[in-house]
C-alpha positions in Angstrom: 92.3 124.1 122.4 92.8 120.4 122.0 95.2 120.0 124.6 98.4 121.2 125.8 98.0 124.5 123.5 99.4 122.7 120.7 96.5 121.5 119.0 93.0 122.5 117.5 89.9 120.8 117.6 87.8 122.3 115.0 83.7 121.7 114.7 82.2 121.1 111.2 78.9 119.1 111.1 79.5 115.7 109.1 82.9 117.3 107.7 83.6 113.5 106.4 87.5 114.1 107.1 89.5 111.2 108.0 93.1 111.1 109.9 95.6 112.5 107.1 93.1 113.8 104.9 94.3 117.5 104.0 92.0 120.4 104.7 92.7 124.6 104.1 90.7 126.9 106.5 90.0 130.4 105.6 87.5 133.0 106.8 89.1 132.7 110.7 91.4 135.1 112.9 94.0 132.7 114.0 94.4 129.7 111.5 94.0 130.6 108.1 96.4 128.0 106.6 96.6 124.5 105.2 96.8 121.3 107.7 96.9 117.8 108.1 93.7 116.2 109.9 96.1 114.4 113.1 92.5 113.1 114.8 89.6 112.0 113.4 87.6 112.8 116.7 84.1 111.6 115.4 81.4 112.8 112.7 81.7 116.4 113.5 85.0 116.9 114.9 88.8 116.9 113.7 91.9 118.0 114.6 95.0 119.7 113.6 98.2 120.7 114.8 98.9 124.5 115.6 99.8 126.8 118.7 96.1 127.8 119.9 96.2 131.6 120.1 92.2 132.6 120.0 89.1 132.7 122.2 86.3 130.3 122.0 83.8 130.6 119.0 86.4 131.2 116.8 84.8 130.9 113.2 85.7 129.7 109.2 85.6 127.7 106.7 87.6 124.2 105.7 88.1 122.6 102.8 89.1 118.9 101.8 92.3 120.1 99.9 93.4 117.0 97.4 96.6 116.1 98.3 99.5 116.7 95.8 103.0 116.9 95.8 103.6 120.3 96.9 102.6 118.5 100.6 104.8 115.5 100.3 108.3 115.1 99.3 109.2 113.7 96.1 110.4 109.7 96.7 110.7 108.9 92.5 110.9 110.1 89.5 110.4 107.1 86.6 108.9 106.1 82.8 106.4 103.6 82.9 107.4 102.4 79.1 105.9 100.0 77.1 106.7 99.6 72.9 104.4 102.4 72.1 105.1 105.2 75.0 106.8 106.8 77.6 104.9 108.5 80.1 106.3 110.5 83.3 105.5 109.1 86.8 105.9 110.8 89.9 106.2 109.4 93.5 105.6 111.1 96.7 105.9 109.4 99.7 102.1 108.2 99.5 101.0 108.1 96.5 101.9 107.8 92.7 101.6 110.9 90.2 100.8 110.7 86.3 101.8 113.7 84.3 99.6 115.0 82.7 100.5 116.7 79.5 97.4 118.4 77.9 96.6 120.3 81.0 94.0 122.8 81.1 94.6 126.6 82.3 93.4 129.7 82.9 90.1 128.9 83.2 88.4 131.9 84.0 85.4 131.7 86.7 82.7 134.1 86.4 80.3 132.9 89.3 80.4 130.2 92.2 77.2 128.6 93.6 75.7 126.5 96.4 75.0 122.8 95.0 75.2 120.9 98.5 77.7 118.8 99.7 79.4 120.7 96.5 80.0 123.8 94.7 79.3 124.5 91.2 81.5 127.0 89.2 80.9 128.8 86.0 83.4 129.9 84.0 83.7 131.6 81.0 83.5 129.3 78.4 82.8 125.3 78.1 85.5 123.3 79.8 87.2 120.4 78.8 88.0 119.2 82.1 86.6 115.7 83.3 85.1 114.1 86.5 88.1 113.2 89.2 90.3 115.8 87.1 91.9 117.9 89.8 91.5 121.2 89.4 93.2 124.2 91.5 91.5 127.4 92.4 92.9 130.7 93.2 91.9 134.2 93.6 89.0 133.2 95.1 87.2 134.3 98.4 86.8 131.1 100.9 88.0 128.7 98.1 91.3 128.9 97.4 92.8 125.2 97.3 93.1 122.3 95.0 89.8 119.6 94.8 88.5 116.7 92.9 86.2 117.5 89.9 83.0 115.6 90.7 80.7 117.2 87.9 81.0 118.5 84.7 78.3 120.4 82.1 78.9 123.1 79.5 80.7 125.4 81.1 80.1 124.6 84.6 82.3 122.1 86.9 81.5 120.8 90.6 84.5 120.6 93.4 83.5 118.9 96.6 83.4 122.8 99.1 81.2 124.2 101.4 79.8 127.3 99.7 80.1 131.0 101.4 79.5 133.4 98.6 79.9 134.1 94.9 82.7 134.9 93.6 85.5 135.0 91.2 88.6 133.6 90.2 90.9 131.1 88.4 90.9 127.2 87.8 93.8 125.6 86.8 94.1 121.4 85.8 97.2 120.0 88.3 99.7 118.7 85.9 100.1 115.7 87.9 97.1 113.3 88.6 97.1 111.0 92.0 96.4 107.3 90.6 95.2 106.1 93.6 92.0 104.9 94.1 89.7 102.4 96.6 90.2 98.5 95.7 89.0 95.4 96.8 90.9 92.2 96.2 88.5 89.1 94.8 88.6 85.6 94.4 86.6 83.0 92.7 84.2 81.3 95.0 82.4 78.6 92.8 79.5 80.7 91.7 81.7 83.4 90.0 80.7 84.0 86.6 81.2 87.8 85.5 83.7 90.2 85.0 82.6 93.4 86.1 83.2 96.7 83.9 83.1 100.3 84.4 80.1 101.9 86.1 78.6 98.5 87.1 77.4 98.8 90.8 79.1 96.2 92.9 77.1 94.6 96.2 78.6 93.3 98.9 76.4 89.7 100.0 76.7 90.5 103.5 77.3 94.0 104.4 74.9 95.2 101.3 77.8 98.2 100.9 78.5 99.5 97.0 80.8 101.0 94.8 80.7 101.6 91.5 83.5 100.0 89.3 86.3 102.3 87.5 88.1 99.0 86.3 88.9 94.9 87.2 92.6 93.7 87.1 92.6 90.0 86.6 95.7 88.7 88.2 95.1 85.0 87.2 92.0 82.6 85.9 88.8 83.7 84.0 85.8 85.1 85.8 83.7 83.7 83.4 84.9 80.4 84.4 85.1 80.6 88.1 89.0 80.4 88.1 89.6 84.5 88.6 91.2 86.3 91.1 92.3 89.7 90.9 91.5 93.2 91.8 88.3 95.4 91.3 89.3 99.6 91.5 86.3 101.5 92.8 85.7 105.7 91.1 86.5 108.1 93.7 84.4 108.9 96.4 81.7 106.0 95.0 82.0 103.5 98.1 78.8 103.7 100.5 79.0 101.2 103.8 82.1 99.0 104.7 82.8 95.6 102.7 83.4 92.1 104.8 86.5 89.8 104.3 85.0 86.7 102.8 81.2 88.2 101.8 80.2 87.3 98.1 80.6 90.6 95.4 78.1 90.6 92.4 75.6 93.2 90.7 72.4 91.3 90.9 72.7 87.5 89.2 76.1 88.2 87.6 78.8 86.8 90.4 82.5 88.0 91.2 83.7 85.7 93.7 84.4 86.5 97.1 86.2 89.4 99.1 90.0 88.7 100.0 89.9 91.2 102.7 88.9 94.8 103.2 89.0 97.7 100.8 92.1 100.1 101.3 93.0 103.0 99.1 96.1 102.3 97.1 98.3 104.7 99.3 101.8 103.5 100.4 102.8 104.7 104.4 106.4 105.2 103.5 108.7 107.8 105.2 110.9 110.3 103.6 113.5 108.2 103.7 112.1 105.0 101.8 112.6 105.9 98.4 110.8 104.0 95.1 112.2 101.3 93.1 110.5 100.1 89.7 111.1 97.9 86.8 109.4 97.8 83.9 108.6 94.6 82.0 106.0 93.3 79.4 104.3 96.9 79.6 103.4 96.8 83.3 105.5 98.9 85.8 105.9 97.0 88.7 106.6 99.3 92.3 107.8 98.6 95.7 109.2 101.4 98.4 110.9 99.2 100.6 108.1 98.9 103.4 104.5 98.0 101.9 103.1 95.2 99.5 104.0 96.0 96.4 101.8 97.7 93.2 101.8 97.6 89.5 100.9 100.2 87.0 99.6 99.2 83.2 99.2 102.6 81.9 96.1 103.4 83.5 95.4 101.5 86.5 97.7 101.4 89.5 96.9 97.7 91.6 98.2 96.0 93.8 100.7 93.5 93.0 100.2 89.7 94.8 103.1 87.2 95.1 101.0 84.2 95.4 104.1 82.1 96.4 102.8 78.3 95.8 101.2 76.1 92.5 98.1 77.9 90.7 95.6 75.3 92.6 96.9 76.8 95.9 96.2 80.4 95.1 94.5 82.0 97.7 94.6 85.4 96.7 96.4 86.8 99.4 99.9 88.3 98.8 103.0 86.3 100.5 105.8 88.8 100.4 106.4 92.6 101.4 108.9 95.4 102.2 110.4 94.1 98.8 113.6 96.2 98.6 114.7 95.6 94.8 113.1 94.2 92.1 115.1 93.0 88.2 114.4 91.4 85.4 116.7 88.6 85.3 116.9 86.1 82.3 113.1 86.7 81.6 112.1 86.4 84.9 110.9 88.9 87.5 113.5 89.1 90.8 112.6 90.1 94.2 115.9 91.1 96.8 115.5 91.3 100.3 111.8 90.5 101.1 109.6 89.3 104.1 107.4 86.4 103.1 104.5 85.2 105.1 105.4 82.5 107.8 109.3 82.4 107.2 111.6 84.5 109.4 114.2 84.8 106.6 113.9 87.6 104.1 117.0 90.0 103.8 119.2 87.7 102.1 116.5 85.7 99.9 116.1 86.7 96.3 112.7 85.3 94.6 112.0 84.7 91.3 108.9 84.2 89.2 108.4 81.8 86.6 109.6 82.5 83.3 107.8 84.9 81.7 105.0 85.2 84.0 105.2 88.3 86.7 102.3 86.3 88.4 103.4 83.3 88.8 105.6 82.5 91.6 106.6 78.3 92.5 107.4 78.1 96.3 110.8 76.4 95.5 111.9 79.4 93.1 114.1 81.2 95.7 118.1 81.1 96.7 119.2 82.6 100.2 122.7 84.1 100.1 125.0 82.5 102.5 125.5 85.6 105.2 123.7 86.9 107.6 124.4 90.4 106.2 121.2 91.9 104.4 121.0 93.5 101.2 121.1 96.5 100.6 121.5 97.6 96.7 121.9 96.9 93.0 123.5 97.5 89.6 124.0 96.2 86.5 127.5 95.6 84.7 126.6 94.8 81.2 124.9 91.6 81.4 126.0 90.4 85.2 124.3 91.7 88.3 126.2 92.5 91.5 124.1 93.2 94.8 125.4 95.5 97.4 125.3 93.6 101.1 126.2 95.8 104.4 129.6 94.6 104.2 129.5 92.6 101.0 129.5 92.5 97.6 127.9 89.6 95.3 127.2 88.4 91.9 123.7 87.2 91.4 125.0 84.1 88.7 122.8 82.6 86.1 123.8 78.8 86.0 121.6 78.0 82.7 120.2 74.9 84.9 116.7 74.6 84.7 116.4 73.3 87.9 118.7 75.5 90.1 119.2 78.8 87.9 120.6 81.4 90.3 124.0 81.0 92.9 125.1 83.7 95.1 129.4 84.8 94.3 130.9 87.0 96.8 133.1 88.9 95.0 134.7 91.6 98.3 133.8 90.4 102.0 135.1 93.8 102.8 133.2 96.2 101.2 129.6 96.7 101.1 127.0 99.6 100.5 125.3 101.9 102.8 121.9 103.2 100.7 119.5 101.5 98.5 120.3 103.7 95.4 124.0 103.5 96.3 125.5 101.4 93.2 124.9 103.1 89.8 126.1 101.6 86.5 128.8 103.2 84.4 128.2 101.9 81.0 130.7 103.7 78.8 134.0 102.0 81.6 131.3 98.9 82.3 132.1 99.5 85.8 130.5 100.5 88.9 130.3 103.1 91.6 129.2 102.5 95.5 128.9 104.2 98.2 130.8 102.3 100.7 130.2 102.2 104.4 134.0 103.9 104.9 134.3 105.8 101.2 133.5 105.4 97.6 133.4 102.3 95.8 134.4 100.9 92.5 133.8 97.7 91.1 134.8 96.2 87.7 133.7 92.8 88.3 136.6 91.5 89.5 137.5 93.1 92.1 136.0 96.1 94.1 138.9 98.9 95.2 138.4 102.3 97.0 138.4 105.4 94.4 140.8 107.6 95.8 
């Protein structure tokens, strides 16, 4: 009992779980289900929430179970497009999900074996799966439960699983793959000289931890000439020890600059009700929910997204603005609504814009507050103009064509406004709009916004 007979602790020896981490027990009397790990008590303990109904010495099995969306509700559904494809994206309220479209089934397993800290399972013929492929198994006895591929030969695969017998089965690819990974932010540090590339083995100066490289997004700069900063993605589950803030990164002589704070794992720490919002530009999807710093997808690597707000010789690295609530393409320039920017209390009216052309660039003076001290709420397009939804307000975001000053806030209704972040869709064929008010539903033509009823 772990208290109050409303949760379990459970005791695995060095069961490598962490607080949210996803686990399915089988093989016990009581709790043969799937949880979330609520406690990380230490090394060999963990708990989970359940009415405790058993007797000490209770025994089973549990199993890391790869989280998916069939644990998380569904926040997004989008196309990251670029001129030569359309792919499917998926959001759940932590992570993002690729489709995947070639998906392999029915694998048939003929035999499951110890290979400690994993399994390895033979099936019946050679598999075409990959390493960190998820892969579901069912009809097993003590495995049941969707893992990370970790090996692959011939006809054999490796999950991460603590082995109780042989055994048969299915394995089935999951359609949809989680793109998060570990990642470490860098910045040039005088010495840097390298760009690191897949499976090099990077060192932290100080802390001596390593992780080997899956890919490096350069944000801004060249490594090669000590002017890069940017953000190296680590393979799953490659990370040994805990890198510094500040230390120096390199694989023997070949530098890359300096640390710009901890690793962290790509997951956003949204709720169910902080939906996704992306815009794609140039090829790159860029993401925000609403809450965290925001994350941009190129087609294969999902990293985070810095708003450097200042002139390129000021970069530090470190990003200046989160819980981004809207993000457009405005007149070839990237437009953030309703943000909170490091050191200035004022967000919820401010729109920021990057400089032309550039999604990385961002000019400290490139912003215009709307006069109100309503915040914004929404978005939507009519033909070329864009009107955002306040609480009690609605305004058109004007392109002025002056260089210097290109954006003015209209109000347009200081009477109606809009009550969800998705609340203000475009009707192209009447070039209207439709909001959902605060008191009923909206419409605006661009002249004037009337209750439809």
């Amino acid at each position: 009992d772990g208290g109050g007979g409303t949760t379990v602790d459970a005791t695995s020896t060095a069961h490598g779980y962490v607080t949210g981490d996803i686990v399915t027990i089988t093989g016990s009397t009581n709790f043969n289900d799937t949880y979330v790990v609520t406690v990380d008590i230490d090394a060999d303990t963990f708990t989970f929430t359940d009415t405790w109904a058993s007797t000490a010495g209770e025994t089973g099995t549990a199993n890391a179970l790869t989280p998916t969306m069939v644990t998380n509700p569904v926040m997004g559904i989008f196309n990251h497009t670029t001129t030569t494809a359309d792919d499917l994206v998926v959001f759940d309220k932590e992570r993002m999900n690729t489709f995947v479209d070639d998906a392999v089934t029915g694998m048939e397993i003929s035999s499951i074996a110890d290979n400690a800290p994993d399994i390895t399972i033979t099936t019946t013929a050679t598999v075409t799966i990959q390493v960190e492929d998820v892969i579901t198994l069912s009809g097993s006895t003590g495995y049941d439960g969707t893992y990370d591929v970790t090996a692959v030969a011939g006809a054999t695969f490796d999950v991460h699983a603590t082995f109780v017998a042989t055994g048969t089965g299915q394995a089935n690819q999951e359609k949809f793959l989680d793109a998060t990974r570990d990642q470490l932010r860098f910045i040039h540090n005088g010495s840097q000289d390298t760009l690191p590339v897949a499976d090099d083995i990077v060192t932290g100066g100080t802390s001596g931890a390593t992780g080997v490289v899956e890919s490096t997004v350069v944000d801004f700069g060249d490594m090669t000439a000590d002017t890069g900063h940017g953000t190296i993605v680590f393979q799953k589950g490659s990370i040994a020890g805990t890198f510094q803030t500040g230390e120096q990164l390199a694989t023997g002589a070949e530098i890359y600059g300096n640390a710009v704070g901890t690793v962290f794992n790509g997951a956003f720490t949204g709720d169910s009700t902080q939906f996704f919002w992306v815009v794609n530009w140039n090829g790159v999807m860029y993401i925000t929910n609403g809450k965290d710093a925001m994350q941009k997808y190129n087609g294969s690597v999902l990293a985070p997204w810095v708003i450097d707000v200042g002139t390129d010789a000021a970069r530090t690295g470190e990003n200046n603005a989160s819980a981004v609530a809207m993000i457009f393409v405005v007149k070839n320039r990237l437009v953030l609504f309703s943000l909170t920017e490091t050191g200035d209390g004022v967000g919820g009216q401010r729109a920021r814009w990057s400089s032309i052309g550039d999604g990385e660039s961002w000019p400290a003076s490139n912003f215009k507050d709307a006069p109100t001290d309503e915040k914004i709420v929404a978005g939507a397009w009519i033909g070329d103009d864009l009107y955002i939804g306040f609480e009690r307000s609605i305004w058109r975001f004007v392109w002025t064509g002056d260089a210097a000053n290109p954006f003015e806030w209209q109000r347009i209704s200081s009477t109606d406004g809009c009550v969800a972040r998705h609340g203000m869709v475009a009707i192209p064929a009447t070039n209207t709009q439709m909001i959902l008010g605060p008191d009923q539903l909206l419409g605006n033509d661009g002249r004037q916004v009337i209750g439809v009823d």
